[in-house]
C-alpha positions as CSV (number, residue, x, y, z in Angstrom):
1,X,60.1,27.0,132.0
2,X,61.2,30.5,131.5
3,X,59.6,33.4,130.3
4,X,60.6,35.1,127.3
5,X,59.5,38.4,125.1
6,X,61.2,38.7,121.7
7,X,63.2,41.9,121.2
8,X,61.5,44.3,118.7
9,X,64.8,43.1,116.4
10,X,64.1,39.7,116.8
11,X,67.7,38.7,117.1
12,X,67.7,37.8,121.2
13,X,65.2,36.5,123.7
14,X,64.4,39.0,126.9
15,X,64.0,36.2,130.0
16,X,61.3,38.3,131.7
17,X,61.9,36.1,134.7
18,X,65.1,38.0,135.4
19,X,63.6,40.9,134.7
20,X,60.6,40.1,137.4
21,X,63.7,39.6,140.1
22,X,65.5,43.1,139.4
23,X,61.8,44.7,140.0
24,X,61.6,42.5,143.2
25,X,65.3,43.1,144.3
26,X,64.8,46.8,144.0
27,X,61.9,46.8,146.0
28,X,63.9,45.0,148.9
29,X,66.9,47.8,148.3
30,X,64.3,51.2,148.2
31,X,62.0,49.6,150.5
32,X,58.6,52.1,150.6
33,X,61.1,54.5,148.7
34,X,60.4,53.2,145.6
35,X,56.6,54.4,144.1
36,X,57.1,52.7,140.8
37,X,59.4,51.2,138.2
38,X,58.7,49.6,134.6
39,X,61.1,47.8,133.2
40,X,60.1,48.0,128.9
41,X,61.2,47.3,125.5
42,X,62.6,50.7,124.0
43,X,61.4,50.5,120.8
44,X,58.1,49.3,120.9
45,X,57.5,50.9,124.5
46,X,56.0,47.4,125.9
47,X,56.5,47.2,129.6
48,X,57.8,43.6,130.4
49,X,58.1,44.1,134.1
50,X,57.5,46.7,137.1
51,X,55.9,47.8,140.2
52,X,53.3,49.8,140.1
53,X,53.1,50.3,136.4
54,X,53.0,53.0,134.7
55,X,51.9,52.9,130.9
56,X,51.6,56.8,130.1
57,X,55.1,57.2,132.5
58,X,56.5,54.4,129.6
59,X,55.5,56.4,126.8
60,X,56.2,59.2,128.2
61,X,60.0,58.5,129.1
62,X,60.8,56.7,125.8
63,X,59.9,60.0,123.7
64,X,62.1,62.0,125.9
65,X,64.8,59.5,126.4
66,X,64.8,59.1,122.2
67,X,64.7,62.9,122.3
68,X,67.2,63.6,124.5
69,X,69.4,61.1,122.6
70,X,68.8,63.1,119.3
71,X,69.8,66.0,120.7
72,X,72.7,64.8,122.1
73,X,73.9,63.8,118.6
74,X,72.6,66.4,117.1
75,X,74.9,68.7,119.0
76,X,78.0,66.7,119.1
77,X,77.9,65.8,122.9
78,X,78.9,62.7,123.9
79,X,75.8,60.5,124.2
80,X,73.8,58.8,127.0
81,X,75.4,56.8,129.5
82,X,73.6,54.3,131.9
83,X,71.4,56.7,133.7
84,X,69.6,60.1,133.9
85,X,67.4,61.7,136.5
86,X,65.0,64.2,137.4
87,X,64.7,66.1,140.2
88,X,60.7,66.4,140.3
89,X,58.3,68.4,142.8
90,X,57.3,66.9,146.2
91,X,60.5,65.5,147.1
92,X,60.5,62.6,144.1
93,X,63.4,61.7,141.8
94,X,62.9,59.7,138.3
95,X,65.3,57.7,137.2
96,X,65.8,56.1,134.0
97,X,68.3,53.2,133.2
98,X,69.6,52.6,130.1
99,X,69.6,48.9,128.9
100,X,70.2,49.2,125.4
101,X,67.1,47.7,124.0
102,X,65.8,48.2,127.2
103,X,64.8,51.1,129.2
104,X,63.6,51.0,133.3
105,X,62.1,53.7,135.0
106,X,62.0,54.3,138.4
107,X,59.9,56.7,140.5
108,X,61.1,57.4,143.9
109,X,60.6,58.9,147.0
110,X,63.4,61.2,148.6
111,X,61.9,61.6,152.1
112,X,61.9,57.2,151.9
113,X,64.5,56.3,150.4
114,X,68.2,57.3,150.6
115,X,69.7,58.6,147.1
116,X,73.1,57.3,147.6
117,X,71.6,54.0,148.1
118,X,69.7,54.4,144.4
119,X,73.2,55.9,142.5
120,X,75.6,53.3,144.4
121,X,73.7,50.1,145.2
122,X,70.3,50.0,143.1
123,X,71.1,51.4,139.8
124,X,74.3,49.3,139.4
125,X,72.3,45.8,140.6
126,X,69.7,46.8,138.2
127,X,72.4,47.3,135.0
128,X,74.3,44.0,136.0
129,X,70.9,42.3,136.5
130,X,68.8,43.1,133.5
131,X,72.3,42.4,131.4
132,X,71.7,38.8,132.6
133,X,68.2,39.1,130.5
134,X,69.5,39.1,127.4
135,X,69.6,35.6,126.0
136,X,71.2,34.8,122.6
């Protein structure tokens, strides 16, 4: 039987099974590049999946992602895509994946893992992945 977390909207089912296998599959792609990644419902901030979670990293990302979104709008740019990221202090990136009502963080290693890999290969398995979640 599979695993399933309601959406905050109640309208669709999140298979957290799927979501388990992007975390794994990431892993195998990053390898020891890859520190930690959540995988979480957007609106309530619950983390269905990861690696090394991170609950304060959750929190922390939804506030800016939901403020970075505002401010977007609020000054007429066009608004988020599928990804952002950070270029953080001792050779880390974080990445955050938009999934609609889902967001996935990533924290990540530069000196382990190679960056083109993340952009070209890992993000896009993790959007076409997690988009295999959602069950009506």
């Amino acid at each position: 039987m599979r695993a399933r977390a309601p959406r905050s909207d109640g309208s669709t089912m999140i298979d957290t099974k799927v979501l388990e296998a992007a975390v794994h599959d990431l892993r195998n792609i990053l390898r020891d590049g890859l520190l930690a990644s959540d995988i979480w419902e957007r609106t309530a901030g619950l983390s269905l999946a990861g690696f090394n979670q991170q609950p304060v990293a959750v929190a922390l990302f939804t506030r800016i992602t939901e403020e970075l979104d505002s401010s977007l709008r609020d000054s007429n740019f066009p608004p988020l895509g599928r990804y952002y990221m950070l270029d953080m202090a001792g050779n880390h990136t974080v990445v955050v994946v938009n999934h609609g009502k889902l967001l996935q963080g990533m924290l990540v290693d530069n000196r382990r893992a190679n960056l083109g890999i993340l952009i070209s290969v890992a993000i896009p398995r993790m959007i076409e992945t997690i988009a295999q979640a959602y069950e009506p």
